[in-house]
Backbone bond lengths (Angstrom), bond angles and torsions (degrees), N, CA, C in turn:
res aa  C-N    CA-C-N  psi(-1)  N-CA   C-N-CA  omega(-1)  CA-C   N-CA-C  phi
1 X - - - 1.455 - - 1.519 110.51 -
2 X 1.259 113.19 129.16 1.406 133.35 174.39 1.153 117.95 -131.29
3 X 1.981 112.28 149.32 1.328 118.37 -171.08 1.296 91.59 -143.86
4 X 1.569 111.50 135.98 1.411 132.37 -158.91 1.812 87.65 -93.89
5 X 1.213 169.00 158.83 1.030 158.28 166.73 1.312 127.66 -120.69
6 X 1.698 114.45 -6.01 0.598 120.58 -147.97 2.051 111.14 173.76
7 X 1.343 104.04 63.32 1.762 114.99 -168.49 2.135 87.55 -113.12
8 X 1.438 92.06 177.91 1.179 136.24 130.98 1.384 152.56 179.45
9 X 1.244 95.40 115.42 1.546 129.89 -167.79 1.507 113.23 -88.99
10 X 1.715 98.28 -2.55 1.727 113.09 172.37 1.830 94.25 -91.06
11 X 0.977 148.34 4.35 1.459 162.05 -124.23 2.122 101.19 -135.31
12 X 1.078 128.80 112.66 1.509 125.89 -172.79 1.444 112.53 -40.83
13 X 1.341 128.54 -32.88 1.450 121.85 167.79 1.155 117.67 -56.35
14 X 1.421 144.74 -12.66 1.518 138.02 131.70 1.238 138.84 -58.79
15 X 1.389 123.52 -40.30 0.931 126.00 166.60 1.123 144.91 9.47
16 X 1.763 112.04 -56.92 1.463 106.20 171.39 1.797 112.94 -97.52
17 X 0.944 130.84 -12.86 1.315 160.94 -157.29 1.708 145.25 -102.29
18 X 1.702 88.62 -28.39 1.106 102.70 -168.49 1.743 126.00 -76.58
19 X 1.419 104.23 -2.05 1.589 114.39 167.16 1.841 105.47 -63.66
20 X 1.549 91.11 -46.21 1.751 89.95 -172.69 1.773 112.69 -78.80
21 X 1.365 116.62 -5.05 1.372 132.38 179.66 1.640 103.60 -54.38
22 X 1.794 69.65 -71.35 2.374 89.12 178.61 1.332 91.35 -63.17
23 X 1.131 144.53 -57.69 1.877 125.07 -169.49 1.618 103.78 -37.93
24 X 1.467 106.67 -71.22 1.550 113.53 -173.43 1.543 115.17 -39.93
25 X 1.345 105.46 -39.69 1.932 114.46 175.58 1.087 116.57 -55.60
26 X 1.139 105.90 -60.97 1.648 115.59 165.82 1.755 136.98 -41.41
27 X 1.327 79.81 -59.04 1.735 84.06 160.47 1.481 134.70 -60.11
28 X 1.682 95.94 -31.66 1.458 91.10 170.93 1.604 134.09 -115.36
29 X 1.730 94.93 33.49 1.449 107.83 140.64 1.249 99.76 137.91
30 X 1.714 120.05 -30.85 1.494 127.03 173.33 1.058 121.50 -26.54
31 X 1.573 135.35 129.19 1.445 143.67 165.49 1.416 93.31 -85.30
32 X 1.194 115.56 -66.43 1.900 116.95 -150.37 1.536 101.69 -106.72
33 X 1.446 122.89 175.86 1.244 129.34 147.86 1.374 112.04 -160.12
34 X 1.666 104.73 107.76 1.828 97.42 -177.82 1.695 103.22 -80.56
35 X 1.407 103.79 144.60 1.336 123.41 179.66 1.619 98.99 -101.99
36 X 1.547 115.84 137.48 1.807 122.30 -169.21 1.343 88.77 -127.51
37 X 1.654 113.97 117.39 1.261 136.40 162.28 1.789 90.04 -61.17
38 X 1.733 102.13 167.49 1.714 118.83 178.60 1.327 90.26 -158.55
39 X 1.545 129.82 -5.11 1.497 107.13 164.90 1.295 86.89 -142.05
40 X 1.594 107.05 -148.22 1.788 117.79 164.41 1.528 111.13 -92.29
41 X 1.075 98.28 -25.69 1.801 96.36 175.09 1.487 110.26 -70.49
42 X 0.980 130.29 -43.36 1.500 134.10 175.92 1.484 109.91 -69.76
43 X 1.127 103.36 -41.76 1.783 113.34 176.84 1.598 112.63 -43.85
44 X 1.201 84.01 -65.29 1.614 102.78 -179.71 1.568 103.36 -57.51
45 X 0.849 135.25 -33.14 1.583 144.40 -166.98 1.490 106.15 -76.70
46 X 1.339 104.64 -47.47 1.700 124.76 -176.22 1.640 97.78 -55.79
47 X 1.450 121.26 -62.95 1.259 129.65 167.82 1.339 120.22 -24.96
48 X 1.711 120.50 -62.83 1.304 124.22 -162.90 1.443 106.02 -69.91
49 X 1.661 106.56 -40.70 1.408 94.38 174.66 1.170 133.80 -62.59
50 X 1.456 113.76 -14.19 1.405 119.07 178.89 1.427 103.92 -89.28
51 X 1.100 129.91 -20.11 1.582 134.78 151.31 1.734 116.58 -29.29
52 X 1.791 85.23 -77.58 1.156 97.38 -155.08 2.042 118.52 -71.73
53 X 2.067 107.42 -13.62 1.428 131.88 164.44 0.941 132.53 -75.42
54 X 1.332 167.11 45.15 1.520 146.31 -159.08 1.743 108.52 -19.67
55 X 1.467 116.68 -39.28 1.546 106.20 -173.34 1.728 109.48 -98.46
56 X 1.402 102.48 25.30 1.292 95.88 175.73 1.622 113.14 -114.31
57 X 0.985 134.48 126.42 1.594 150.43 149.06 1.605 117.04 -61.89
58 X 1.336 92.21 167.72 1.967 95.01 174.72 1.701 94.61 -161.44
59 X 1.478 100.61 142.24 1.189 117.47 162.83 1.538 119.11 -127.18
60 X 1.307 126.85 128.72 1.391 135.36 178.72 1.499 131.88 -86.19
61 X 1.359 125.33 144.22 1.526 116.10 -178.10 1.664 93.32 162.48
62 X 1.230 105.66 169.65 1.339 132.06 -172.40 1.950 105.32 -115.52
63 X 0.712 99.16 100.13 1.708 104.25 174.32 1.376 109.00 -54.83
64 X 1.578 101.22 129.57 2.008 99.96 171.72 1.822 119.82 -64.31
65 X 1.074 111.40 2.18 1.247 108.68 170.32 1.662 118.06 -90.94
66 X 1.346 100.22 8.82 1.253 97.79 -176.22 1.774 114.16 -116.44
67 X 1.636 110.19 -17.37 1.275 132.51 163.77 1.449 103.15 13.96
68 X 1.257 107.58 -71.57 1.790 140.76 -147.52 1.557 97.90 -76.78
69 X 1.610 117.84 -28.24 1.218 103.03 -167.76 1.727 130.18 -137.54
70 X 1.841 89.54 12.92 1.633 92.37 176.47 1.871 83.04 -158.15
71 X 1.191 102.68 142.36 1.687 116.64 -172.52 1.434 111.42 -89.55
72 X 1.199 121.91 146.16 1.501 114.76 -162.68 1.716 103.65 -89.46
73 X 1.202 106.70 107.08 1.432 101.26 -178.59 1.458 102.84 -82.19
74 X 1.473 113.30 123.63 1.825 111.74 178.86 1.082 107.76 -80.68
75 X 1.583 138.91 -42.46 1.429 129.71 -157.46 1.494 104.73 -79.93
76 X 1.512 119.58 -13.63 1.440 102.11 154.29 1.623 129.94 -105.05
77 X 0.860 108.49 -30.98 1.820 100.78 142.44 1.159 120.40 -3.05
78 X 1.937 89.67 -71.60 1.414 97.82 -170.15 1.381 132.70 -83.97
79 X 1.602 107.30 4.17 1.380 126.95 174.18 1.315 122.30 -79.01
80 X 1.696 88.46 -25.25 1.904 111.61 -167.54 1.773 93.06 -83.52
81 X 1.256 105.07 -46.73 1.468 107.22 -161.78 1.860 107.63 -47.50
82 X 1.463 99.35 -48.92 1.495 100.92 -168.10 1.210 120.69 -77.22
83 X 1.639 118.58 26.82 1.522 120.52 178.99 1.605 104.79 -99.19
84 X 1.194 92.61 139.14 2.224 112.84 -170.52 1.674 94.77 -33.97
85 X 1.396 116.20 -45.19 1.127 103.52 -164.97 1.720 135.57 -112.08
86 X 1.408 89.49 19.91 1.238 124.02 167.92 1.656 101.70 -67.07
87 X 1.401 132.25 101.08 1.652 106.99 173.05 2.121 99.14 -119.24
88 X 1.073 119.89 44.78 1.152 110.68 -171.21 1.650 100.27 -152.24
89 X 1.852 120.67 -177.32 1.294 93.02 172.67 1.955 69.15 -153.45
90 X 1.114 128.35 132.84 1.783 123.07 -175.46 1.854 90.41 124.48
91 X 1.611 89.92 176.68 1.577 120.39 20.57 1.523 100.48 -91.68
92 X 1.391 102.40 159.13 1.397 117.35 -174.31 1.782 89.62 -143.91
93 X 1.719 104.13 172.44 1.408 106.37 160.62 1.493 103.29 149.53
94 X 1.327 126.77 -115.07 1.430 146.17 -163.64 1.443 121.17 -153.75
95 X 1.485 129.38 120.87 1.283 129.33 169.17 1.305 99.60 -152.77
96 X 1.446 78.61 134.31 1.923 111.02 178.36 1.161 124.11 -110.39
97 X 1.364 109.46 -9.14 1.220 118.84 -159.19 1.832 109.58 -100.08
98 X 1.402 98.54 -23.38 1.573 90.56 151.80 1.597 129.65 -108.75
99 X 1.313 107.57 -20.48 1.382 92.71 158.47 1.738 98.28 -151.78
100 X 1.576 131.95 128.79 1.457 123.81 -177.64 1.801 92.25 -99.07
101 X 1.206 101.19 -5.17 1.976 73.86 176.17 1.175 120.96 -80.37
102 X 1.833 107.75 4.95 1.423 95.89 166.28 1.679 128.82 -139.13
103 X 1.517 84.71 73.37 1.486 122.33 -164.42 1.695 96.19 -74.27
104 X 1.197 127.71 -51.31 1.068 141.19 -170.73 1.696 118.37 -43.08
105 X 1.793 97.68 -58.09 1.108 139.27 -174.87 2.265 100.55 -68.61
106 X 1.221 86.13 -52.21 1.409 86.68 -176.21 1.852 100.44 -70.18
107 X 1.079 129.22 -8.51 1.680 113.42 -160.72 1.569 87.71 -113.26
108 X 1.792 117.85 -7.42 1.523 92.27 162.40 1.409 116.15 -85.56
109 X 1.397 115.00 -29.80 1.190 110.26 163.48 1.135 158.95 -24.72
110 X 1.865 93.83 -68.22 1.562 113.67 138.48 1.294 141.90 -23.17
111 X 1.358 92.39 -36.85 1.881 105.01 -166.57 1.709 84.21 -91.14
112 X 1.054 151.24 -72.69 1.396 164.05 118.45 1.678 86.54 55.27
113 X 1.384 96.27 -82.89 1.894 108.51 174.11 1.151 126.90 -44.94
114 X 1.411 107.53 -38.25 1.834 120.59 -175.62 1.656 99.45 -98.31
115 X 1.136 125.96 8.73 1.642 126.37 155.73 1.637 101.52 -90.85
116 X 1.057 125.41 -98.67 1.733 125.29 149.78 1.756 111.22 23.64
117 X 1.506 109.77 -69.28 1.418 110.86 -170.37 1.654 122.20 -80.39
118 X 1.566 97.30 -23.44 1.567 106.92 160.36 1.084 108.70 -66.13
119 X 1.422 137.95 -68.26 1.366 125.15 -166.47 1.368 133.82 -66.56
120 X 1.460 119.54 -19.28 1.019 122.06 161.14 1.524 119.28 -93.73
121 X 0.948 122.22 -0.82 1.740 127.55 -172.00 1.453 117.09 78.28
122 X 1.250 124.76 5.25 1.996 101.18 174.54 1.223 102.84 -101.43
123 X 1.458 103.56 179.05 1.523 145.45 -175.63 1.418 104.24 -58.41
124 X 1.273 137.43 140.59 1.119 130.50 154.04 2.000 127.71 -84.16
125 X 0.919 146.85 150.72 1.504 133.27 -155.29 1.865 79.33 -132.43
126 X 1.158 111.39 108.27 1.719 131.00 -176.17 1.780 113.80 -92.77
127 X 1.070 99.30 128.99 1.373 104.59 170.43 1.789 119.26 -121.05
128 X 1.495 118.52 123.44 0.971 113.38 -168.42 1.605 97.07 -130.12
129 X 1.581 108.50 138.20 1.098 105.46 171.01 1.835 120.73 -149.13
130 X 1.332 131.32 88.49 1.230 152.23 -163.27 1.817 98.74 52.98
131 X 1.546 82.08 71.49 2.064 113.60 177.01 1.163 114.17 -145.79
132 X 1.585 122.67 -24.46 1.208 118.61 -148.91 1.445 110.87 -67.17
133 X 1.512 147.07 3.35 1.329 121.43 135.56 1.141 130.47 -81.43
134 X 1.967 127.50 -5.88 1.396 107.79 150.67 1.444 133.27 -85.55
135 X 1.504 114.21 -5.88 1.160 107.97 149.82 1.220 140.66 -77.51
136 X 1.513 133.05 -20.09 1.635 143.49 141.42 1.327 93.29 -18.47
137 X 1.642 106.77 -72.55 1.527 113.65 -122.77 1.936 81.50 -74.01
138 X 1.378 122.40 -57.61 1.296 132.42 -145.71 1.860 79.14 -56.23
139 X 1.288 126.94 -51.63 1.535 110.98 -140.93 1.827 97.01 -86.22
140 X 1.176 116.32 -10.58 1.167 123.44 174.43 1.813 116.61 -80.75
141 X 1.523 102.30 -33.22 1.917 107.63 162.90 1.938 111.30 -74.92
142 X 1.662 91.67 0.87 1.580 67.49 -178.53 1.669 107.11 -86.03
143 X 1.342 125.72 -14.74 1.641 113.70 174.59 1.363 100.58 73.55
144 X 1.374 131.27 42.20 1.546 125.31 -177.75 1.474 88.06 -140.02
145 X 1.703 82.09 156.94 1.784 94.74 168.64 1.549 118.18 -100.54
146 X 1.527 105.11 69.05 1.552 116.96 -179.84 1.695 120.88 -67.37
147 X 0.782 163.65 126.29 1.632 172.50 87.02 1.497 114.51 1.58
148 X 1.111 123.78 146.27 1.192 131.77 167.33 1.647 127.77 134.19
149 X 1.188 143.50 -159.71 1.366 153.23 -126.87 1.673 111.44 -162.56
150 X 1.672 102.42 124.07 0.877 83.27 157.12 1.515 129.12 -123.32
151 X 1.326 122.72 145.14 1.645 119.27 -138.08 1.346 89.55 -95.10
152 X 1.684 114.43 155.30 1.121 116.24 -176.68 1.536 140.42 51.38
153 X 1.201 104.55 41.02 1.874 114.15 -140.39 1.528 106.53 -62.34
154 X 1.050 113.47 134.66 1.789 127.05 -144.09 1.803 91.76 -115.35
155 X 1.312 131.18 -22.70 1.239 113.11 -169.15 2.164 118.01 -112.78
156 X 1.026 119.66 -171.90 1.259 132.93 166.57 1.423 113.46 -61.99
157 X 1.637 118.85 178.39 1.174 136.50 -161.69 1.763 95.14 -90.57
158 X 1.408 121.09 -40.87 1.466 111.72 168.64 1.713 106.05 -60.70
159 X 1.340 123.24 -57.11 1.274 112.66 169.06 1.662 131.55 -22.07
160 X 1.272 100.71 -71.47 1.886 115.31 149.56 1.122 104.93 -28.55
161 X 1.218 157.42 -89.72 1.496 151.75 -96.34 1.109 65.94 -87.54
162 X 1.391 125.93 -88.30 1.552 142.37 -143.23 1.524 103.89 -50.72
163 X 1.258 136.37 -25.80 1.465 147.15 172.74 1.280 96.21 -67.37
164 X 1.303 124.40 -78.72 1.088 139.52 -161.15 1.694 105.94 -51.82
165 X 1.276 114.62 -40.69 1.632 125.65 -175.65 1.569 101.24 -58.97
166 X 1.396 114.54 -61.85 1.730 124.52 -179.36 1.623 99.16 -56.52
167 X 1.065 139.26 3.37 1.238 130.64 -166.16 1.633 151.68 61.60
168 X 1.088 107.73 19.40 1.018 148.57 -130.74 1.771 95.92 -109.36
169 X 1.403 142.76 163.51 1.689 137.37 -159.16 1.773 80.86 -125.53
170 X 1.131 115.61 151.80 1.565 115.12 152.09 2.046 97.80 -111.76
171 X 1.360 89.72 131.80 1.507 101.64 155.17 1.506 121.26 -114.99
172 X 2.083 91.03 165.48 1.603 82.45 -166.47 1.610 106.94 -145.46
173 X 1.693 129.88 148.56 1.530 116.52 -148.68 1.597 98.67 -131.54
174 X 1.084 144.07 163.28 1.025 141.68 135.35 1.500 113.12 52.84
175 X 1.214 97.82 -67.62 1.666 108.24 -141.95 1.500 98.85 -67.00
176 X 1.754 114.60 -32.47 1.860 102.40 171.83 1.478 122.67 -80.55
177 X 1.468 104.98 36.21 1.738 111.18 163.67 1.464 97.09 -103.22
178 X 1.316 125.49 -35.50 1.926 140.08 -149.80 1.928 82.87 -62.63
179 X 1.152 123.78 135.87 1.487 155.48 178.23 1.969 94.64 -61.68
180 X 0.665 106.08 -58.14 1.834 102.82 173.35 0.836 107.72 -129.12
181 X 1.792 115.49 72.30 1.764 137.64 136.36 1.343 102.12 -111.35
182 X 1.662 105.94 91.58 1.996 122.20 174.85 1.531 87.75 -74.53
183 X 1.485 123.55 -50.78 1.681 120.54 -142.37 1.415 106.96 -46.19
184 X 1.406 124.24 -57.19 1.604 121.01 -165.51 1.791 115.25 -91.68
185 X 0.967 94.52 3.63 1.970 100.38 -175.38 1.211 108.82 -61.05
186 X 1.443 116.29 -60.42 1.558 105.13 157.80 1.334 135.17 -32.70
187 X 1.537 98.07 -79.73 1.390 84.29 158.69 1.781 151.14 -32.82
188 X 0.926 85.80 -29.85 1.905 104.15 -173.05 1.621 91.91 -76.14
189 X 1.098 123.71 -46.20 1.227 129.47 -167.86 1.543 113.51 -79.23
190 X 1.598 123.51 -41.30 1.401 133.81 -179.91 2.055 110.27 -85.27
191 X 1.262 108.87 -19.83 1.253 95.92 -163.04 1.366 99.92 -86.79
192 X 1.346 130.17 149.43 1.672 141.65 172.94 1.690 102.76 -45.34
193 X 1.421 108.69 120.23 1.247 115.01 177.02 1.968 110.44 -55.13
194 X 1.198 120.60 -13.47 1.489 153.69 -170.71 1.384 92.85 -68.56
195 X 1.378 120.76 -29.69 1.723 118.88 -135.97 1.696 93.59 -119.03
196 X 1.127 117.12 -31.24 1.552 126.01 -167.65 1.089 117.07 -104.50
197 X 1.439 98.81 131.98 1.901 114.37 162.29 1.570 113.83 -111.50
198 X 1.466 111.71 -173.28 1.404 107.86 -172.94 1.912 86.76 -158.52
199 X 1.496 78.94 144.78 1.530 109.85 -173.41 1.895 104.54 -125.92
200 X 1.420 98.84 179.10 1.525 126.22 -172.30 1.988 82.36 -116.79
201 X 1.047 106.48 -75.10 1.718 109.88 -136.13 1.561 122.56 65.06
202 X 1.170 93.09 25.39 1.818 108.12 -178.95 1.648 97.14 -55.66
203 X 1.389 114.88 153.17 1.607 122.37 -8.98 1.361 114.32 -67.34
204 X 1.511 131.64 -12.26 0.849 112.81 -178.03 1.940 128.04 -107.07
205 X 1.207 125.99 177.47 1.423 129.37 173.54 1.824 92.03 86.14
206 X 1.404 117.75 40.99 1.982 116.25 173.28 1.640 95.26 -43.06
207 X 1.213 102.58 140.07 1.617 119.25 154.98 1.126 117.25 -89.81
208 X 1.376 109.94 141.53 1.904 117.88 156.29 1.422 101.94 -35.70
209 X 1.375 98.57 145.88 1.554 141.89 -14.04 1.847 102.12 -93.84
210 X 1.566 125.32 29.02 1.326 120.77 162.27 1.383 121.35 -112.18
211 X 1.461 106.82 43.27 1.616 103.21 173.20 1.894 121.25 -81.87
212 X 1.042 86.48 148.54 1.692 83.40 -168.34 1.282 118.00 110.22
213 X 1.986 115.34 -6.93 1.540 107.15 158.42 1.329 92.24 -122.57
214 X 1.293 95.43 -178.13 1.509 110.36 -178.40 1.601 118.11 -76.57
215 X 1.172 118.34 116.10 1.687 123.96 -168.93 1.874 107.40 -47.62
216 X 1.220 95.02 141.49 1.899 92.75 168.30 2.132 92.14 -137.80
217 X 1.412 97.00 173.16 1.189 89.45 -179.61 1.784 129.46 -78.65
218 X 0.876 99.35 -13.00 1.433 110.65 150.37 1.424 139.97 -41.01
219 X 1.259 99.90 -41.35 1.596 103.52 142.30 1.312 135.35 -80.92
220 X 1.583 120.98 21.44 1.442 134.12 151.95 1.484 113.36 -31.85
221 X 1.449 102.82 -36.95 2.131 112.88 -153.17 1.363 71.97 -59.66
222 X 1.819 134.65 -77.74 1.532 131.70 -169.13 1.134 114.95 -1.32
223 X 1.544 116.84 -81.43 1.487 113.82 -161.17 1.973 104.29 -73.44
224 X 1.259 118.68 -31.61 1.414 99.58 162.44 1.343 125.59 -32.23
225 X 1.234 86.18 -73.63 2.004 99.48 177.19 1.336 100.06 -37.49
226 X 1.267 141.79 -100.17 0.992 165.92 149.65 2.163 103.90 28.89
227 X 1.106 89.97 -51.35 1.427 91.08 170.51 1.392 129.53 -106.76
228 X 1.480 104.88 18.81 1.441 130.86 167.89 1.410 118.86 -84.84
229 X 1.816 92.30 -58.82 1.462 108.27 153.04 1.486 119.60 -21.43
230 X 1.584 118.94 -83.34 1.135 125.48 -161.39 1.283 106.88 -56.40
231 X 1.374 106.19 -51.55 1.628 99.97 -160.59 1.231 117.05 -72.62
232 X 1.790 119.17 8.17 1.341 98.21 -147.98 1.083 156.27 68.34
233 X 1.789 116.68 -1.12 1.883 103.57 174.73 1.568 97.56 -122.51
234 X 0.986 103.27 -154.16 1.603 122.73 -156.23 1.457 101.88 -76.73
235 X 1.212 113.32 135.06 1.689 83.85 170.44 1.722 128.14 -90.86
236 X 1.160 98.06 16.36 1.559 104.28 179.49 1.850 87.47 -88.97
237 X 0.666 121.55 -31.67 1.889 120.28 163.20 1.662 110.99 -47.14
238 X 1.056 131.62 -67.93 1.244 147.12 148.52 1.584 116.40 -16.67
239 X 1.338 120.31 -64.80 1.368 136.76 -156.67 1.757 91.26 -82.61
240 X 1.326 116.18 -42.18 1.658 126.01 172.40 1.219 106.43 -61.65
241 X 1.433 137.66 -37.72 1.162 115.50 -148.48 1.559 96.08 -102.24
242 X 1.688 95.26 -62.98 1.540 93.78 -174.07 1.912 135.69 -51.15
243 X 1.777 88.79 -16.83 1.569 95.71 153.01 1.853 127.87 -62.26
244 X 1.413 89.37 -52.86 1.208 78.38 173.32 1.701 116.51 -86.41
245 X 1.072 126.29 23.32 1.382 110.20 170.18 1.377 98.62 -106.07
246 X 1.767 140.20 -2.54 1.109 126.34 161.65 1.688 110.96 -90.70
247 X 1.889 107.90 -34.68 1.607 75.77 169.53 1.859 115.67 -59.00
248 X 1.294 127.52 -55.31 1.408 115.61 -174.12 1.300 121.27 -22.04
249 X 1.432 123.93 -57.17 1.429 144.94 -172.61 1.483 110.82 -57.79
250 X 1.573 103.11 -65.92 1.709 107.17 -174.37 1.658 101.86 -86.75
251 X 1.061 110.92 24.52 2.179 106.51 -169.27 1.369 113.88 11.54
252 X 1.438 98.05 66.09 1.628 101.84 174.74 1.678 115.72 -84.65
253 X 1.317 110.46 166.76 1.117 95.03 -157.49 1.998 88.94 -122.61
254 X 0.972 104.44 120.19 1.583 79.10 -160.57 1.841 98.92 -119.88
């Protein structure tokens, strides 16, 4: 059993394809696959597929890279949020790395998301990208009992602690198969197998040994392995746990 944590197949590189995507998932062992809206068009998209799949999920949010170029409509957000199969609320978070002058803009946002995920009760699915001490600091001034993940986890083992302390899952994609990716190995290796999930971010971030096509979640087994490897245990240990540490998180019902 495998759980994709983190795809999108609501995203135009599916488009023509994506019936045989979920076939391929399926076959190779996948129970779930949450789909992560990045605007409202995708949002909404994330939804239908989880409509139209039994193993598909959806999570909603407006990506900070998009701040600048589509307005956060809340009353549908918040329309999206309260559907059965909505179990996520992101990705949402902080990025600097394509534009920091609009740090401001992105942390009302944020808060926007982390209003949204309180009131309805889910997890938020976080994106951080050369932020990760204003996102510590911001989600730690909020004084709430927030839940959630952070996808693709971008920082060090001090980074972790402090993740891990707020309560919070680190997930992990692709990139700790890549031959010179030092940054998260530690990590992968030090953090509580309790604490971690594993994602695609398909289509993009392919893992060894399928780089050079376009990622689907099916290549989830990768980063399993991959953190079986390090740690040393079985990977049917791995495939047990980190399933169930995303049903716990997203209370999927599978």
């Amino acid at each position: 059993m495998l759980i994709d944590t983190h795809a999108h197949l609501n995203f135009s590189a599916f488009t023509h394809d994506y019936e045989a995507v979920v076939e391929r998932a399926a076959a190779g062992g996948l129970v779930a696959i949450i789909n992560v809206g990045s605007d409202l068009e995708t949002s909404r998209r994330a939804v239908e597929l989880a409509e139209k799949f039994p193993m598909c999920f959806a999570a909603i949010g407006l990506h900070p890279i998009h701040v600048k170029t589509e307005k956060f409509d809340e009353a549908e957000y918040w329309r999206l949020a309260k559907h059965q199969k909505v179990v996520a609320i992101g990705e949402t978070g902080l990025d600097y790395y394509h534009d920091k002058n609009t740090a401001d803009i992105q942390k009302e946002l944020f808060q926007k998301h982390i209003s949204i995920a309180s009131r309805v009760g889910k997890p938020l699915i976080l994106h951080s990208r050369e932020a990760n001490d204003d996102i510590v600091s911001f989600l730690i001034a909020q004084n709430l009992e927030l839940r959630g993940v952070f996808h693709c986890f971008p920082g060090d083992m001090q980074m972790a602690r402090l993740v891990l302390d707020l309560g919070f899952y680190l997930s992990f994609t692709g990139l700790i198969t890549f031959s010179k990716n030092y940054a998260n190995l530690d990590v992968v290796r030090d953090a509580p197998l309790e604490k971690i999930m594993i994602e695609t971010d398909c289509p993009y971030l392919t893992p060894e040994p399928h780089r050079g096509k376009r990622n689907e979640p099916a290549f989830v087994v990768e980063v399993a392995e991959k953190i079986a490897e390090i740690k040393k245990i079985d990977i049917k240990e791995v495939q047990t746990q980190t399933t169930q540490n995303a049903i716990d998180l997203f209370k999927l019902e599978l």
